[in-house]
N, C-alpha and C positions, 0 to 999 in steps of 0.2 A: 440784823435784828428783825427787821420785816420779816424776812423768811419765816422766823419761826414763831413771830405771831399769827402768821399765817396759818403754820400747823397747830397752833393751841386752840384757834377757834374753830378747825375742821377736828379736830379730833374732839371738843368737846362737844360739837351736832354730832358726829359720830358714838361718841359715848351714851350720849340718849338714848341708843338702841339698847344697852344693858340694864340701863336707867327704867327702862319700863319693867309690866311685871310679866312678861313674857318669861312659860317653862323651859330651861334648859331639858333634853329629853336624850341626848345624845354629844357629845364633843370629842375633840382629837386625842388630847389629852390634858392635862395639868395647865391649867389656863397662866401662861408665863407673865413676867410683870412686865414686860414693852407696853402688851395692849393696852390701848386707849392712855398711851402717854406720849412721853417726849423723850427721844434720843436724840443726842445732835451727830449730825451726817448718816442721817435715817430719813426716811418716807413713811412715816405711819398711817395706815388706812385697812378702813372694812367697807367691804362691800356686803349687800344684800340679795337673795334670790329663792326663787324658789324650789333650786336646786343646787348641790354644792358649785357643782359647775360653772353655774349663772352667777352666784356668788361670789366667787376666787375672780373672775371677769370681770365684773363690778369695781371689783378691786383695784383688780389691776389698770382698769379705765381711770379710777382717780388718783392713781399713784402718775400717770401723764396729765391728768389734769393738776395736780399739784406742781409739776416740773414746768410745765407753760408759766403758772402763775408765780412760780420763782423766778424764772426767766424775766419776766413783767416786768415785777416786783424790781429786779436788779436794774435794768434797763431805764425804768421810772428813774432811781434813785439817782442814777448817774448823770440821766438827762438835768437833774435838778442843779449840779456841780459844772455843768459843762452847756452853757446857754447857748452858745449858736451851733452845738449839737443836737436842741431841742425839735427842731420838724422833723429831724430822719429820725432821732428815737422816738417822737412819739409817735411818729406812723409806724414804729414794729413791736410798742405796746397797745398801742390801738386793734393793731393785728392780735398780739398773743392778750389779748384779754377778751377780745371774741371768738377766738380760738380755743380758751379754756373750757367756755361754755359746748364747744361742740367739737371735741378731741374724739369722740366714737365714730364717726362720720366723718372729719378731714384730719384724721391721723397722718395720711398721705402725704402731708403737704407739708409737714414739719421731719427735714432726713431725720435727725437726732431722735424722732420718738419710737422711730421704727427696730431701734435697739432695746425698749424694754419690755421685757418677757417673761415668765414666769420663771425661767431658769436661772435669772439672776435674782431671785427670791431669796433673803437669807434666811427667813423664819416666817412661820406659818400658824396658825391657829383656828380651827374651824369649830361652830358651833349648831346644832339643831336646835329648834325651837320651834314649841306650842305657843299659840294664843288662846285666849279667854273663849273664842270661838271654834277651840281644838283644831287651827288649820295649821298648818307647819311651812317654816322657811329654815334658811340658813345666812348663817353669818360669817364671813371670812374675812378672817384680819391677816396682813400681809406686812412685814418688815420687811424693807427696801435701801439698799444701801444707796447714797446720794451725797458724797461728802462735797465740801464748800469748793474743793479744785475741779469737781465733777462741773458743778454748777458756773464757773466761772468759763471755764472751756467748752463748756455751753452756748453762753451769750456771747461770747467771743463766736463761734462758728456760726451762730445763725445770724450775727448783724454782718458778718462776713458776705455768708450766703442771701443775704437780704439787701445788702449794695450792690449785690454781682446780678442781682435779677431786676433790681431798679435801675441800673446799667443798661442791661438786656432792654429794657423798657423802653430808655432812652432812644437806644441805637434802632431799634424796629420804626419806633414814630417817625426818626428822621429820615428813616431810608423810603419812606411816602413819595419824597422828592426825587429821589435816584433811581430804584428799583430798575432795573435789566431787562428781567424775564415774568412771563407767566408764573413762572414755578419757582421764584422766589417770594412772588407776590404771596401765595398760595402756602411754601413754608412759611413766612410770616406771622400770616395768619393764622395758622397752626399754634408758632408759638406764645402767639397773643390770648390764645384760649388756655394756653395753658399759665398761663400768667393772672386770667383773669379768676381761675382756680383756686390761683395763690395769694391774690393779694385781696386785703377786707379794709382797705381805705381807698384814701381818694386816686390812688394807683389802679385800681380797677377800672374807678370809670375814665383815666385815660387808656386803659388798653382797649375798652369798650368801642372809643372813639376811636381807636389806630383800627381794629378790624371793619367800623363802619367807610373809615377812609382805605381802606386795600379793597374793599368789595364794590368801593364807589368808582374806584380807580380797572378793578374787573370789567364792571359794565360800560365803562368809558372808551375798551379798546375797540378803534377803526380798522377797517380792512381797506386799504388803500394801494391800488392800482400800479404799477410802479411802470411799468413796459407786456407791451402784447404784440405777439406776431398770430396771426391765423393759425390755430394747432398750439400755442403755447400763450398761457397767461402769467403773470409773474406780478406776485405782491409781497406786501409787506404789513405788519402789526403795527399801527401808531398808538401812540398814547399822546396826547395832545403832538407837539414838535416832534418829541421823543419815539426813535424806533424801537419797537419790545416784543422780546426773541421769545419762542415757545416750542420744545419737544413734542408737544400733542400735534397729531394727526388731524387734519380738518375732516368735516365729512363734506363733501365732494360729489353734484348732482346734476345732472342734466336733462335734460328732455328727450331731446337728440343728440348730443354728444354723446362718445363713448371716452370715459376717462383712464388712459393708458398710464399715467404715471403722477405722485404726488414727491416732488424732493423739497427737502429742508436744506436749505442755501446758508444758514443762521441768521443774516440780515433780510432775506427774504425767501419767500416759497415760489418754486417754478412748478406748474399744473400743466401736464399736455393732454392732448384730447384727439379725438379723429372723431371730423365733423362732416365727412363720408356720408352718413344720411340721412343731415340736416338740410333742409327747405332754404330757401329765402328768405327769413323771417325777421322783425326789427326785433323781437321777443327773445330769441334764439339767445341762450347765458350760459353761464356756470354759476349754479349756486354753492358759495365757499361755507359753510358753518363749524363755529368751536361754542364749548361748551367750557366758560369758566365762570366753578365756585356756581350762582344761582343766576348767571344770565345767558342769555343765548348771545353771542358776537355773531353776526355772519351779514351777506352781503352776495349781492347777483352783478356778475362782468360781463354783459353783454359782448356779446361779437357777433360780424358782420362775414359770412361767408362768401358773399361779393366783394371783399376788399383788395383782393389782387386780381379778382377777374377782370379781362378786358373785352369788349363784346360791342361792335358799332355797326350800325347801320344809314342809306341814308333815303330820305325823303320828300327832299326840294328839287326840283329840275335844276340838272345842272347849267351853268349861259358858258357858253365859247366867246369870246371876242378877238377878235383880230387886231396881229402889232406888225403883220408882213403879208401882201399877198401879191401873187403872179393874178396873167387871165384865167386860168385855171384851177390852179391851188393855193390854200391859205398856208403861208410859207413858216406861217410864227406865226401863236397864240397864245390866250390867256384859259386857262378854266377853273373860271371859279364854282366850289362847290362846297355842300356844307354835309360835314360828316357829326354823325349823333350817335354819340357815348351812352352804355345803359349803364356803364357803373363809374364810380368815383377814380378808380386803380388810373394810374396815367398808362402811356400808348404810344406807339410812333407807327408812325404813315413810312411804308418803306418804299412802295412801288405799286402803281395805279394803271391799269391795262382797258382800253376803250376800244368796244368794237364797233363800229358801223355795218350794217349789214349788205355783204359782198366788197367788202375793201380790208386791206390789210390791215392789221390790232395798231392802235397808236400805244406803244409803251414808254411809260414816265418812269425812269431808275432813278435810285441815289436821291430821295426824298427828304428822307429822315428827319422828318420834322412829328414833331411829339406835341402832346395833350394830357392835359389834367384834368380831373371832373367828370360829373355826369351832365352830359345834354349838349348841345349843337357848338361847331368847332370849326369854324373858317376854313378852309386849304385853297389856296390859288397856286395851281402850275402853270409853269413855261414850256408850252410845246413847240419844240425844235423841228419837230417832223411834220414833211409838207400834209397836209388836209386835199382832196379832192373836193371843190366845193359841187360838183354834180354829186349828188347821191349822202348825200349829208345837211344843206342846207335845212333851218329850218322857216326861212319863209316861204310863206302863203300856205304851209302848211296846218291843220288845226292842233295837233299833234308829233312829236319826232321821238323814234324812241332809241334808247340803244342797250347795249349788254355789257359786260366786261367785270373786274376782278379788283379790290383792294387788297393787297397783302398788307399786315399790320403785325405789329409786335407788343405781348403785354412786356412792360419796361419792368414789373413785379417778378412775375416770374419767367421772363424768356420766351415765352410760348411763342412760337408763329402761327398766324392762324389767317385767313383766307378770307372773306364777305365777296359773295355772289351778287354782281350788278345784272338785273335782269329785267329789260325794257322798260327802262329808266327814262323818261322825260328829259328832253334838254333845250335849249334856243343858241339859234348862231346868231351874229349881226352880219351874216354874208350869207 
């Protein structure tokens, strides 16, 4: 019954257009009896223009605006018979009665209206007209077939398709909490725009609030550290606890580094580099940057290209003490000596060689004592081999110097490597 009071008061504003005293000056033909009445399972409407064209358009514009506000219409009614159906239907008469007013414009967004067209037109009627001012329009009246099973299969489909996207709605907000990756965050958000396209109640300003919480949840991702060897850095995407996977490519920068390779691990990114002709420098990084949605993510890894170097030197006089001696030679000794680290990387002491000048090399084997850190490093050895104390002592001397060799191994990487003892400072007690 609604329905069709509905068309008795549009077609009688619409009748008022004949009602004036506007000349007829031209028409289709024989003005049939539909116009400006009532058929039941019909659409009756005229549209206005100032071209047939614009006219017949017109038309056909409120023949969808008629079918929204049946749709309403029905939807209202039913909400009235079925009370705790009331919040979801009247959030999709709320919708199709704002929709009515603006069907030229979000046609789109209702599938069902995108079926009516001029070719299912069943009757036509067009009219030219003067006014009192001799300017001319036209009038096109347009019968449209719509019977009651139309209209019921109707509302049936769009509250269908209007719980399957307040569904949709549902499940996007809650996946706030779960999301994976970048790039579901990103579809998401996608589909939440396309939602908010759709929906004209208070469903929009929660999708409003689902894209403000995924682009909160964008700007929130860390770049966090996971494992680094010299030449290779290795991270991961956090979202708070949460690790969160991404197909994009970082961009990838250095000073000095040269960056040889970028892989996606899925749970983490491995970056290698050759740091070949980087300096010393505490500055020395890799700048990692991603670009998601409207924030920059990125973050600088520092690395230390002294960290497996091993490199010592030393600078305190070494002291001899005596644990054995004849009238001539010191049979058994101690030498303590202090050897000085430039880098953190650890080290072993393999074999230490002392020359005195004009006597045979005292060599210490089989040392193998190690160090960690940067800066000065105790070693006292056991010299087995007899000492000549002519020609070595260092009393009453002001100075005593001597030569000889550390062999040293980085425990990092293997290297052996050599330091040159050269007129070294030492004291005896003999």
């Amino acid at each position: 019954m609604k329905k069709y009071l509905l068309l008795v008061v549009a077609l009688m504003a619409s009748a008022g257009i004949s009602l004036s005293q506007d000349k007829v000056i031209e028409k289709s033909g024989k003005q049939p009896k539909w116009v400006n009445n009532l058929e039941r399972d019909y659409i009756i409407t005229v549209g206005s223009g100032a071209t047939s064209q614009e006219a017949q358009q017109n038309a056909l514009t409120m023949v969808k605006e008629r079918i929204v506000s049946s749709v309403a219409e029905n939807v209202k009614a039913k909400t009235e018979l079925k009370k705790e159906e009331a919040n979801y239907n009247n959030n999709i008469s709320v919708f199709l009665e704002k929709f009515a007013s603006q069907t030229t414009t979000e046609s789109g967004k209702v599938p069902f209206l995108q079926g009516i067209s001029l070719s299912k037109v069943q009757e036509f009627y067009w009219e030219k007209l003067q006014r009192k001012d001799k300017s001319v329009f036209f009038n096109y009246h347009i019968k449209y077939p719509f019977p009651e099973m139309e209209l019921n299969k109707l509302v049936y489909d769009y509250k269908t398709r209007d719980a399957e996207l307040t569904k949709q709605l549902e499940d996007l907000l809650a996946q706030t909490e779960t999301v994976e990756s970048v790039e579901q965050v990103e579809k998401n958000i996608g589909e939440l725009k396309v939602l908010i396209d759709y929906f004209m109640d208070g469903r929009k300003n929660q999708a409003e609030l689902g894209i403000t919480k995924y682009q909160s949840l964008l700007a929130s991702i860390e770049l966090v550290e996971v494992e680094s060897n010299l030449g290779e850095l290795k991270y991961a995407l956090r979202l708070g606890t949460r690790t969160i996977s991404t197909v994009k490519k970082p961009i990838t920068k250095s000073e000095c580094a040269r960056i040889t390779s970028t892989i996606n691990n899925q749970s983490n990114w491995l970056v290698k580099y050759d740091y070949a002709n980087c300096y010393e420098d505490p500055e020395n990084n890799i700048l990692v940057k991603y670009r998601f949605g409207n924030s920059d993510v990125q973050k600088k890894f520092y690395f230390d290209i002294s960290v497996n170097k091993a490199s010592i030197f030393v600078n305190e006089p070494f002291h001899f003490t005596t644990t054995a001696k004849s009238e001539s030679n010191i049979d058994a000794s101690v030498l303590d000596m202090t050897v000085v680290s430039k880098y953190d990387a650890p080290f072993t002491i393999e074999k230490v060689v002392i020359e005195f000048k004009g006597l045979t090399p005292l060599v210490i084997e089989g040392i193998n004592q190690s160090f960690t850190g940067k800066g000065n490093h105790n070693l006292k050895l056991n010299i087995s081999q007899a000492i000549k104390i002519d020609g070595t002592s260092s009393i009453g001397k002001s100075i005593s110097t001597l030569t000889g060799y550390i062999h040293y191994r980085s425990n990092s990487t293997g290297e052996v490597k050599t330091y040159r003892i050269y007129n070294h400072s030492y004291t005896t007690d003999w």
